[in-house]
N, C-alpha and C positions, 0 to 999 in steps of 0.2 A: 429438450431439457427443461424449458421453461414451462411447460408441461406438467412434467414431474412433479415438477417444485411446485405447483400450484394446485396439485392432485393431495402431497404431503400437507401442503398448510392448511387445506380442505378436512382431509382427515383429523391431523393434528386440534383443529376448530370444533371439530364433531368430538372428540375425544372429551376435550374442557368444556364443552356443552352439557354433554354426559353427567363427567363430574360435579358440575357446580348441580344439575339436575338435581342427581343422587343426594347429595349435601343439603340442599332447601329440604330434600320430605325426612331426612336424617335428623336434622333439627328442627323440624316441625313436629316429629315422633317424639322427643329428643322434649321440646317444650310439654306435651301431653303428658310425655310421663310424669313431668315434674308437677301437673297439676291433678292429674288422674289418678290419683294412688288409690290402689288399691288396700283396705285397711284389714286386719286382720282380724277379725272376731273372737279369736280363741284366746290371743292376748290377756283379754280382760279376763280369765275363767283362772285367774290364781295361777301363772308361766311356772313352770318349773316343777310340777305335781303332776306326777304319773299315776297315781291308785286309781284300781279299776272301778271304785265308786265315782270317782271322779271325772272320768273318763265317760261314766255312762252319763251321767249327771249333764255333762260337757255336751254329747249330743242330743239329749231332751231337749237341753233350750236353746238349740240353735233354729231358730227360724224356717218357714218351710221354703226349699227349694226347687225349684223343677227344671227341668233340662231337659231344654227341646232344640232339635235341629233342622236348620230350613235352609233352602238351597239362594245363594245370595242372586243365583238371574232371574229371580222370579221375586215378582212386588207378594210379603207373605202376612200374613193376618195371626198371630198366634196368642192364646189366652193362657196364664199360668192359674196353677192351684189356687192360690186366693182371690180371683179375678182379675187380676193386672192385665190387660190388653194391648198388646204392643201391635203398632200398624208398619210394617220394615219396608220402605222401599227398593227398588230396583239392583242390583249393585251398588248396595250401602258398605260393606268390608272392606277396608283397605289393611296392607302388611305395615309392617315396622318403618316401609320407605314410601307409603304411601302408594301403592299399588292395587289395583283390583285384587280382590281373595275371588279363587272360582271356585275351590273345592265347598265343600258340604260346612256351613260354619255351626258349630256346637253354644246354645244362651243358655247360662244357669241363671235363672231372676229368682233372688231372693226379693221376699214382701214381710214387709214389719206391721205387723196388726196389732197383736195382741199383748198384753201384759209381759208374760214371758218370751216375745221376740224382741222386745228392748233391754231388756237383759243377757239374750246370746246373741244380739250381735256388737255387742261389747264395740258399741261409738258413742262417743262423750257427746251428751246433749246439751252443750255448754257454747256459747258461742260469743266471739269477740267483734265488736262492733267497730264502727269507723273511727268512732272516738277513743279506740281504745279500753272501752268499757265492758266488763264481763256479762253478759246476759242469760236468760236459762229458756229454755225450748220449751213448750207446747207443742205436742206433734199432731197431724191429721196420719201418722203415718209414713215409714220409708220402702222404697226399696236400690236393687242394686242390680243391673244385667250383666255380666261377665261373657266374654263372646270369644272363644279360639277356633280356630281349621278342627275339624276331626285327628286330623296329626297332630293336636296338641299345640301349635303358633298364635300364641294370642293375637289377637286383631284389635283395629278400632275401627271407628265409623271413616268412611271417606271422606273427603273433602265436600263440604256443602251440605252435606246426607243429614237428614236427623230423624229421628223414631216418632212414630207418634204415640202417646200411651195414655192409656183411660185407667185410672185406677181407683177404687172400691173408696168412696165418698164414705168414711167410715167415720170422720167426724165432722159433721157439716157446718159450715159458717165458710164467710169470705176472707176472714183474718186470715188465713190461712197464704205464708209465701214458699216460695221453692229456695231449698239454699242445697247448696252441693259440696262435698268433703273435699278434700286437696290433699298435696304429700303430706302436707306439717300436721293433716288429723284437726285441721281446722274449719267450721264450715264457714263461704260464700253465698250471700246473696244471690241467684241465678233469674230472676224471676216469678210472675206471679200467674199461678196458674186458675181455671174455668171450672168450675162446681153446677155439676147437672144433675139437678132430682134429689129431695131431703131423703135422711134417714126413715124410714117407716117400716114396725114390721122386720120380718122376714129380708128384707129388698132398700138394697143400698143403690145410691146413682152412684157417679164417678166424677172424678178431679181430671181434666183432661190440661193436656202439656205437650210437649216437646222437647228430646233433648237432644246431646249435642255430641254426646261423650260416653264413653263404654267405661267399664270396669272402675266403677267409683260409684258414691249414696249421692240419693236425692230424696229431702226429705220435705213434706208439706210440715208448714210450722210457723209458729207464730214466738218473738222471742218475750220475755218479760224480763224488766230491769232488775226487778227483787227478787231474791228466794229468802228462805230462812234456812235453818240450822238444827237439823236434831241428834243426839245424843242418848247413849246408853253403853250396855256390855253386853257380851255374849258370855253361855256358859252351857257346858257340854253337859248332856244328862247323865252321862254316865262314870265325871265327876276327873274324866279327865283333861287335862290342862287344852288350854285353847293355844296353837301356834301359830297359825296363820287361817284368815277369813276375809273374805268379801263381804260387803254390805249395800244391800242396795235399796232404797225410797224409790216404789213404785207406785205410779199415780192409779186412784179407783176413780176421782172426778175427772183425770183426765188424762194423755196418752204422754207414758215418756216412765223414764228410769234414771236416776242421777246414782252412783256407786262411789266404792275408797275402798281401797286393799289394804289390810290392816296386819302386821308382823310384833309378834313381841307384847304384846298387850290384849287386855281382851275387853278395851273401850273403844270406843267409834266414835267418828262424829261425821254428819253426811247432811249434804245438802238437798232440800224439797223444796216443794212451791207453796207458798204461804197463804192460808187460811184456805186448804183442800183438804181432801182425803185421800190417806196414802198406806201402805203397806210397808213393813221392810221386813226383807228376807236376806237371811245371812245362811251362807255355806263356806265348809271350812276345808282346810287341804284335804282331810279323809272325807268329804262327800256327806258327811253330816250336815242337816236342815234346818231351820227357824224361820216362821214368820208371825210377825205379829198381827194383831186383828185389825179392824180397817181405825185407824187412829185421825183426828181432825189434829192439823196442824198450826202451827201459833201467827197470828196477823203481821209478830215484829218480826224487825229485817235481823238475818244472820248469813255467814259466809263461815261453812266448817273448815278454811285455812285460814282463819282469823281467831286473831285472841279476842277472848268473848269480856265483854264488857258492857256499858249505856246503850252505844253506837252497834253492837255484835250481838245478838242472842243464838243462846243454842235451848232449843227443847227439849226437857229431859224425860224421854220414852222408856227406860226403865230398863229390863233383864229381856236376852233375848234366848230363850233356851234351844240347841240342839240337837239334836238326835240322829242318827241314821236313819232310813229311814228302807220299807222292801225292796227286795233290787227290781220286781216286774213293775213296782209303781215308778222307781228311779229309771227304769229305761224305756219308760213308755210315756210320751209327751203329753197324752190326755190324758192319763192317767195321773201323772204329774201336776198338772193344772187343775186338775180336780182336788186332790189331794192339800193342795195350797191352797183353794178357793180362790183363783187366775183364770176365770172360766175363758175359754175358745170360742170366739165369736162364731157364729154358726148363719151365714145370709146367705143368698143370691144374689149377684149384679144385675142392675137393670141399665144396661146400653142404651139410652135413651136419645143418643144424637148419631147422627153415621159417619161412618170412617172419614167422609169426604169436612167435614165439621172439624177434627182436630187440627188443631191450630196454635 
């Protein structure tokens, strides 16, 4: 009998083991999510507008993608479209409880390079600092890997695992830190990554790092305490009323997009980075275009949700006109970018340290 009873509490012991088990990698998932959010790009493209200008518009400037799948028992080496180099170790996958993934795992890496991929991937390059203090982004550059099973089961990285990734030294200097998005759409500080080989030419070196976390940005960046403030209207060519429009200040000295989605009026006000060169392109709920020519911005400080005053300036940029514009140049990304004068970087990566180097 006593037996029994000693077989039962054995079990019973195994049971509550189990459980608490289950519960640690449930709120350890549980904590990730709350910091891994995933953001959603489309967002920013004017919510709530279906026209199929719009719609086309909506995936010209989405950023390039690519989707590769590699088997997690196997340590795998995979390069995406804009040169991003990811080094995956051994059984890096774990599920929602923190489990091995064996099935075939699915990475989409998006990469932010160019003028018009900080524009569709619609994330505020704004960032709030320890003191509370609003700062504005400099980028070298984002991207984002996104990782599920072939059956569709998001994943993350396992316990300990981290990636290692070389990616395309597109703006060279060492100012350059890692900060990483979270649920709230706000970026963190993560670290500061290794710059191998200047821009030259044809042939770019790379930013080598490590990360830590699936399905969230990480972006090389440097913050600035000041921006300023520019101002103008939009007006449609064709002379009808403006309803609703985005505006966005994109950098030509240097890498990054700051926007405002504007209803009901057809003034703006948007914030840039002070005494650079920038662009700003407006498009409206039907998929009509405007940008302006490469404009140098003003040295004084402004903040477009401030009342403008001594302390506030806003720069007054003028009329931004409109148009629709052909649908094969609206649905075609180079086409597009050419179109606007947003040229598409065009290099090679040059891998200059070996796999065994990142760190």
């Amino acid at each position: 009998m006593a037996t029994k009873v000693h077989k039962r509490l054995v079990i019973v012991a195994l049971i509550l083991a189990m459980l608490q088990l289950t519960a640690h990698h449930a709120s350890e998932w549980e904590e990730k999510e709350r910091y891994h959010y995933l953001p959603d790009g489309k967002s920013a493209l004017l919510p709530g507008y279906r026209g199929k200008s719009l719609v086309q518009l909506r995936k010209s400037l989405s950023p390039e993608r690519s989707v590769i799948e590699v088997e997690p028992a196997l340590e795998n080496r995979v390069t995406a479209g804009r040169g991003t180099l990811l080094k995956i170790p051994v059984n890096a996958f774990a599920d929602e409880r923190g489990r091995p993934v064996a099935q075939r795992v699915r990475l989409t890496i998006t990469e932010v390079i160019d003028p018009l991929d900080f524009v569709g991937a619609g994330v505020d390059l704004t960032y709030t600092n320890d003191a509370g203090k609003i700062e504005f982004f400099q980028s070298a550059g984002m991207f984002k890997i996104d990782a599920e099973t072939i059956a569709g089961q998001r994943v993350e990285l396992a316990g300990g695992k981290k990636i290692g990734v070389e990616f395309p030294n597109i703006q060279p200097g060492d100012e350059f830190w890692v900060y990483r998005h979270n649920k709230n759409k706000q970026w963190k500080l993560h670290g500061h990554n290794q710059s191998f080989g200047d821009q030259g030419g044809f042939r770019v070196g790379t930013r080598v790092y490590q990360i830590d976390a699936l399905n969230t940005w990480y972006n090389f960046d440097k913050p600035v305490p000041e921006a300023t403030c520019a101002k103008g209207s939009v007006k449609r060519k064709d002379g009808k009323p403006v309803a609703a429009f985005a505006v966005y200040s994109i950098g030509v000295s240097y890498k990054g997009a700051f926007s405002r989605h504007v209803t009901n009026t057809a003034s703006f006000k948007v914030n840039v980075h002070k005494s650079s060169e920038a662009r700003f392109l407006v498009f409206d709920n039907t998929g009509a275009v405007g940008i302006t020519q490469v404009l140098r911005t003003s040295d004084r400080t402004g903040f477009d949700q401030n009342e403008e005053g001594p302390k506030n300036f806003c720069q007054n940029i003028g009329v931004i006109e409109i148009a629709p514009i052909p649908v094969d140049i609206l649905s075609h990304r180079t086409k597009l970018s050419d179109y606007l004068g947003l040229p598409v970087s065009e290099f090679s990566v040059d891998y200059q340290k070996p796999a065994a180097d990142l760190r």
